[in-house]
Structure formats: structure tokens, C-alpha cells
C-alpha positions in Angstrom: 0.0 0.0 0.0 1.2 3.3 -0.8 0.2 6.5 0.8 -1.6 9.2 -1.4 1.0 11.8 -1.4 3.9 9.2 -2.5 1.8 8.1 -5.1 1.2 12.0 -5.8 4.7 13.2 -6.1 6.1 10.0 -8.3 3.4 10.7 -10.3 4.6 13.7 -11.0 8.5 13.0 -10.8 7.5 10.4 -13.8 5.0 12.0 -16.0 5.9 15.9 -15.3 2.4 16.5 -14.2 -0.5 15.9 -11.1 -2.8 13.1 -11.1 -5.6 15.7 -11.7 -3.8 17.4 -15.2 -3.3 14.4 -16.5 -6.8 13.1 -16.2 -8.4 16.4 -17.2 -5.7 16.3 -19.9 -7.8 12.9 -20.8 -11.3 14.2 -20.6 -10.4 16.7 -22.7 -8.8 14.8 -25.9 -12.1 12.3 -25.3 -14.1 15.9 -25.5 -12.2 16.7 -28.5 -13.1 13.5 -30.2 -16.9 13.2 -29.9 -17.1 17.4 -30.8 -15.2 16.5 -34.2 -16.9 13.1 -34.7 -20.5 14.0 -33.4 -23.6 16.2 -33.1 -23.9 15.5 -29.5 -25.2 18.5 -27.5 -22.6 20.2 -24.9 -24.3 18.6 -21.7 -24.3 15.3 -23.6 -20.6 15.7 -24.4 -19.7 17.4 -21.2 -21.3 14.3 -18.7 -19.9 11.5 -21.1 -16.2 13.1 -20.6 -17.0 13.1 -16.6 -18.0 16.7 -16.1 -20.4 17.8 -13.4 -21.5 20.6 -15.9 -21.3 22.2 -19.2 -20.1 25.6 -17.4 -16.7 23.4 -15.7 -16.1 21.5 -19.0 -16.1 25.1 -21.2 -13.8 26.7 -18.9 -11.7 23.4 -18.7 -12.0 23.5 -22.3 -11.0 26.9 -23.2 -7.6 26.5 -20.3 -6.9 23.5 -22.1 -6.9 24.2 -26.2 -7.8 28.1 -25.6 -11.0 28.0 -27.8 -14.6 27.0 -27.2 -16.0 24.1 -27.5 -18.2 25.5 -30.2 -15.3 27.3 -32.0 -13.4 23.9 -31.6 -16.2 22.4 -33.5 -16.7 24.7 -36.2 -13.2 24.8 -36.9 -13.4 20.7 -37.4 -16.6 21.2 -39.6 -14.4 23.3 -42.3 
């Protein structure tokens, strides 16, 4: 068994990053995927990535690739 915070910092001593970044990191290249591959509404998109709400997965979004989800998408569509 290891405690939580070992776990913690190797994690980051290995990959360069937290637990956390890495799995929003994750749940956003899943979010990128069904915007550019589906018509799915944002809620619908935003809950099967593991967001509580559309309003966290936007702004997670937007820190992440520095567009909108709706910009992100239109800019697939071209």
C-alpha cells in the first residue's frame, strides 16, 4: 500500500504533471473527439467526458486548447 501523497509526487516526478492534469488532460482529448466526430449537445458531451457541468467542461476547455467548445467544432466542420 502506498500513501496518497507518495503516489502524488512520483506521479509527478515520472510523467511531469499531477494526477488531476493528466486526467483532465484525458477528458479533454475524449471531448475533443466526440465534438469532431458527433452532433452530441454540450451537456451530452460534457457528462460523457466526466463533467459535473457544461459551465466546468467550457472553462476546462478553453484553459486546455484556448477555444470553445463551439469554436473547436466549427473549426473541425471546415
Amino acid at each position: 500500500k502506498c500513501p496518497r501523497r507518495l503516489l502524488e509526487l512520483r506521479f509527478r516526478e515520472i510523467t511531469g504533471k499531477s494526477i488531476l492534469e493528466d486526467i483532465l488532460e484525458i477528458r479533454i482529448e475524449q471531448a475533443k473527439l466526440l465534438i469532431s466526430q458527433s452532433a452530441d449537445d454540450w451537456e451530452t458531451i460534457a457528462k460523457s467526458c466526466g463533467f459535473n457541468s457544461v459551465q466546468a467542461f467550457r472553462k476546462q476547455f478553453i484553459a486546455m486548447t484556448g477555444v470553445s467548445p463551439a469554436v473547436w467544432r466549427r473549426k473541425r466542420k471546415q
